[in-house]
C-alpha positions as CSV (number, residue, x, y, z in Angstrom):
1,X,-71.5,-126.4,54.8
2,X,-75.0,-125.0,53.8
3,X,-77.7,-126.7,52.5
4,X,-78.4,-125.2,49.3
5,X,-82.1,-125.4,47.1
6,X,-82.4,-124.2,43.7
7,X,-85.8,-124.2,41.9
8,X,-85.9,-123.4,38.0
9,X,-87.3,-124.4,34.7
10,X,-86.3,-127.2,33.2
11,X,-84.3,-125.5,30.9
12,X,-80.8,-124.1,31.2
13,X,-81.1,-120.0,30.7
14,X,-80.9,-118.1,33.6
15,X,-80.3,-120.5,36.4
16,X,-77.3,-121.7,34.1
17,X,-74.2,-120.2,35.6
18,X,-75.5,-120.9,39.4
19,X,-75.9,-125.0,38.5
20,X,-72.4,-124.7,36.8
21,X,-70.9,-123.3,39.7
22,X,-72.6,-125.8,42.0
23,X,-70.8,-128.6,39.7
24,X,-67.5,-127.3,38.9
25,X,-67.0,-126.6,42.8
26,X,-68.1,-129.9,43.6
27,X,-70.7,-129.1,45.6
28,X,-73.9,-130.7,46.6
29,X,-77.6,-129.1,46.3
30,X,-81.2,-129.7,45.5
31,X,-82.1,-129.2,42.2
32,X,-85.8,-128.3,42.3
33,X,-87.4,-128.0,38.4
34,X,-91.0,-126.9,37.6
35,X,-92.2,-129.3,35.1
36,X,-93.3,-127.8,31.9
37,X,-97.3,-126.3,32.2
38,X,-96.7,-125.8,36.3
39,X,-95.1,-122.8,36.5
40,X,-98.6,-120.6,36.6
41,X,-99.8,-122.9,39.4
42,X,-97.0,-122.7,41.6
43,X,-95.9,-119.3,40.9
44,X,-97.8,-117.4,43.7
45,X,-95.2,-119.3,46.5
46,X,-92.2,-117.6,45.3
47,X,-91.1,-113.9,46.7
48,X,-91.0,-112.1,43.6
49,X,-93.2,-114.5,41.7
50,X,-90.0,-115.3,39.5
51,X,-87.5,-117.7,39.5
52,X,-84.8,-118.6,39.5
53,X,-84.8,-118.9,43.3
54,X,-81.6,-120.0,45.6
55,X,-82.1,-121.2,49.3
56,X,-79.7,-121.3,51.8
57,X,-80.3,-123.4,54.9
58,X,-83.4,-121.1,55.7
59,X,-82.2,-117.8,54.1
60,X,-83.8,-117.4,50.2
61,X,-81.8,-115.2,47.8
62,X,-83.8,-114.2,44.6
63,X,-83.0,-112.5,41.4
64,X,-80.6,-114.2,39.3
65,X,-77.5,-111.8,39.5
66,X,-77.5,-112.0,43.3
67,X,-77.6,-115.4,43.5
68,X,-75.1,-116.0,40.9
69,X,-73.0,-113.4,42.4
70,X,-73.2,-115.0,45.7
71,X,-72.2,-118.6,44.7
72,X,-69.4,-116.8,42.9
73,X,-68.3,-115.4,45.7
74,X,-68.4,-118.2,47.7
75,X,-66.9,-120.6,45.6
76,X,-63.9,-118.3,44.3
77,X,-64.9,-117.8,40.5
78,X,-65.9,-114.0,41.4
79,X,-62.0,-112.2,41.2
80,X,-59.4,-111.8,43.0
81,X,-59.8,-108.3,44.4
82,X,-62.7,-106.0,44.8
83,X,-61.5,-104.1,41.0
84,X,-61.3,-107.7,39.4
85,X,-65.7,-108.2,41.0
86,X,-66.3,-104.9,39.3
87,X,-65.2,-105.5,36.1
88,X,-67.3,-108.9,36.5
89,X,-70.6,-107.1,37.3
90,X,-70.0,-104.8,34.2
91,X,-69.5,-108.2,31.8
92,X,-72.9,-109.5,33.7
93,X,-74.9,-106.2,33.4
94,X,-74.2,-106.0,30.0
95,X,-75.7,-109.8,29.9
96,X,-78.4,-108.8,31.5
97,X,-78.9,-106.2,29.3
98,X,-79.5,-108.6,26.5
99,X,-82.1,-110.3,28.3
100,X,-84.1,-106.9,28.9
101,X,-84.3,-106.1,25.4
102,X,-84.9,-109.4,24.3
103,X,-88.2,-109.6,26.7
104,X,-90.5,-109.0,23.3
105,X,-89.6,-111.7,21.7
106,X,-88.8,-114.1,24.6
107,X,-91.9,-116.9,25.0
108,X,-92.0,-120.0,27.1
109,X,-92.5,-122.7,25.1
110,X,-93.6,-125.2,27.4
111,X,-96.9,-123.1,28.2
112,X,-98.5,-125.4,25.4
113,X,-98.3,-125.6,21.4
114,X,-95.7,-123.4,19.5
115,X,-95.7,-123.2,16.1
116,X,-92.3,-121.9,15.2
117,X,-93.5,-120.5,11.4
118,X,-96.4,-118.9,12.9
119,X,-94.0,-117.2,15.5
120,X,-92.3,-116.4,13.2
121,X,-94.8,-114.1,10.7
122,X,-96.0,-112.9,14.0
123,X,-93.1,-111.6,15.1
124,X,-91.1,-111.2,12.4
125,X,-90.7,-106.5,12.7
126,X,-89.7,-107.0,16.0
127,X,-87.1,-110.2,15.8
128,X,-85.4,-108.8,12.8
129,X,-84.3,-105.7,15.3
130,X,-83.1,-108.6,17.2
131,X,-81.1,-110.1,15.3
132,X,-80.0,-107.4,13.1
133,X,-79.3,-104.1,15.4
134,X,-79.6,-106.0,19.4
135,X,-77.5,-108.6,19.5
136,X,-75.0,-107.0,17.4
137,X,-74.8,-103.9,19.4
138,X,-74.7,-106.1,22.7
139,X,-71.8,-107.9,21.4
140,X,-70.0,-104.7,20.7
141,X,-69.9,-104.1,24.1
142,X,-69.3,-107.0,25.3
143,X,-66.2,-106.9,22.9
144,X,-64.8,-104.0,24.0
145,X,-64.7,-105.2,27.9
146,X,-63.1,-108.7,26.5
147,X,-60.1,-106.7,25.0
148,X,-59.8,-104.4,27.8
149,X,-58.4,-107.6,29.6
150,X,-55.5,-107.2,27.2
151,X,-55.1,-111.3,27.3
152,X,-56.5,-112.2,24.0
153,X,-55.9,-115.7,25.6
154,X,-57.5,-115.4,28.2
155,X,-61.0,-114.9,29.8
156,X,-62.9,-111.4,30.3
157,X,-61.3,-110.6,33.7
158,X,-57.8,-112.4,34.0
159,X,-56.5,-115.5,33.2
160,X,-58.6,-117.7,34.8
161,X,-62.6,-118.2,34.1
162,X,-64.6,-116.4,36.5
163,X,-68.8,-116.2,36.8
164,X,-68.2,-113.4,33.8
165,X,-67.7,-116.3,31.4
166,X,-70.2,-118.1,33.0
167,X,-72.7,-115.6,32.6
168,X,-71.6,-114.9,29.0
169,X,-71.9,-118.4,27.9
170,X,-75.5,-118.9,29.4
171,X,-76.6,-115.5,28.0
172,X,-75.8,-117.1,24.7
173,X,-76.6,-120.2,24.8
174,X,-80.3,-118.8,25.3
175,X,-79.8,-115.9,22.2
176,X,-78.9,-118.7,19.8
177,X,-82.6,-119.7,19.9
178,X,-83.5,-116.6,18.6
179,X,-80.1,-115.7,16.3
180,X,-78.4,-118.7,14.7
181,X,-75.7,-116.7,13.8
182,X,-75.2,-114.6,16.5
183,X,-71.6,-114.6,16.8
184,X,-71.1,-113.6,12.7
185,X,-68.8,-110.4,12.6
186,X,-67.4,-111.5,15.8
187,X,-65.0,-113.9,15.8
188,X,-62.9,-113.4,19.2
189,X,-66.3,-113.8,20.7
190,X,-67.4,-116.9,19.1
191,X,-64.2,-118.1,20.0
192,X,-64.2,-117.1,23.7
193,X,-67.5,-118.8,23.4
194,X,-66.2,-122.3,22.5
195,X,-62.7,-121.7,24.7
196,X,-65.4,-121.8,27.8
197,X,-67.6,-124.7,26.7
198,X,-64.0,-126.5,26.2
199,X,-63.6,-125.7,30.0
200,X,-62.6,-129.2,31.4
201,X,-65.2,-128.6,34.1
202,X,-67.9,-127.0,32.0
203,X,-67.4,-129.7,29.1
204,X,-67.9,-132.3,31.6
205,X,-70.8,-130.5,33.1
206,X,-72.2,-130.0,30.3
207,X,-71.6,-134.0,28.8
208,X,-73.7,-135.1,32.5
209,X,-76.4,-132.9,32.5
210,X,-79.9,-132.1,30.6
211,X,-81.9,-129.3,30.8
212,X,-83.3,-129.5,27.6
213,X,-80.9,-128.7,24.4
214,X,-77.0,-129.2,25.2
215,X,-75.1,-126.1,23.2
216,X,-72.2,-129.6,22.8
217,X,-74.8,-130.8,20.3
218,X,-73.6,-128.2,17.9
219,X,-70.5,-128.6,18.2
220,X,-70.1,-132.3,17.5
């Protein structure tokens, strides 16, 4: 077995699905966090100057789709076949997607003070498009690859929950700071949403860990 390292925030985000994978397979690693006002002093030692950062044994995989992609694959949440991995990458791309256009808006918090009212007048052109025409629109799409599955019932690619649903639920997790609402108009996706988080092994991830706010707090 390798001996895996991840470093990250301490925050869930975008090292999300890879901790959840390392959890629900049972698997052992080092979870390395940068404490809050670090990240500028320590961010010259990583490849890219960005985390989230996976090592394994002496081999370091960066970029957060890779590395998910890889623990997936690893681990047997990433398809059965070759056509059931593409259909995965398009439900993560899409993801991904949201986080580009959302890079405006996004701020780390832990950099020092936030004022959320003063964020907010300062902001405000710029996170209505957000919430109003992004989101939305991302969700759209993300809609029609769901019912493509033709399972209703089921996940976005089969029957059983793959990184897709892991990367979908960490993708919102994070928009929901931004757009409290962000599911209204979309009922199937809110409830795919809440049918992952009811995973037995995501809710009891979810109940033993802390990386800041626990999306089970607002569902309580």
């Amino acid at each position: 077995m390798p001996k895996y390292k991840l470093t990250y925030m301490n925050f869930r985000a975008r090292a999300e699905p890879a901790r959840m994978l390392f959890f629900m397979k049972g698997v052992e690693f080092e979870d390395i966090i940068i404490e809050d006002g670090k990240w500028l002093d320590v961010k010259h030692t990583f490849p890219l100057g960005q985390v989230p950062v996976l090592e394994v044994d002496d081999v370091i995989i960066t970029q957060t789709r890779p590395l998910t992609r890889y623990l997936g694959r690893e681990f047997g949440y990433y398809g059965k076949t070759n056509l059931e991995a593409a259909q995965i990458d398009s439900v993560m791309d899409v993801c991904d997607d949201i986080h580009i256009a959302a890079r405006p808006i996004y701020r780390y918090q832990g950099a020092g003070e936030f004022d959320p009212k003063k964020y907010e007048v300062e902001n405000a052109e710029v996170l209505k498009e957000y919430r109003e025409v992004v989101v939305p629109g991302f969700l759209s799409q993300l809609q029609t690859l769901f019912l493509m599955n033709k399972n209703d019932d089921g996940y976005f690619v089969g029957k059983e929950i793959t990184i897709a649903d892991l990367y979908y639920f960490a993708t919102f997790d994070y928009v929901e700071i931004y757009k409290k609402d962000m599911f209204a108009g979309f009922p199937k996706m809110a409830a795919l949403y809440k049918k992952i988080m009811a995973h037995d092994k995501v809710a009891e991830y979810l109940k033993k860990t802390d990386y800041g706010n626990n999306p089970m707090d607002k569902y309580k």
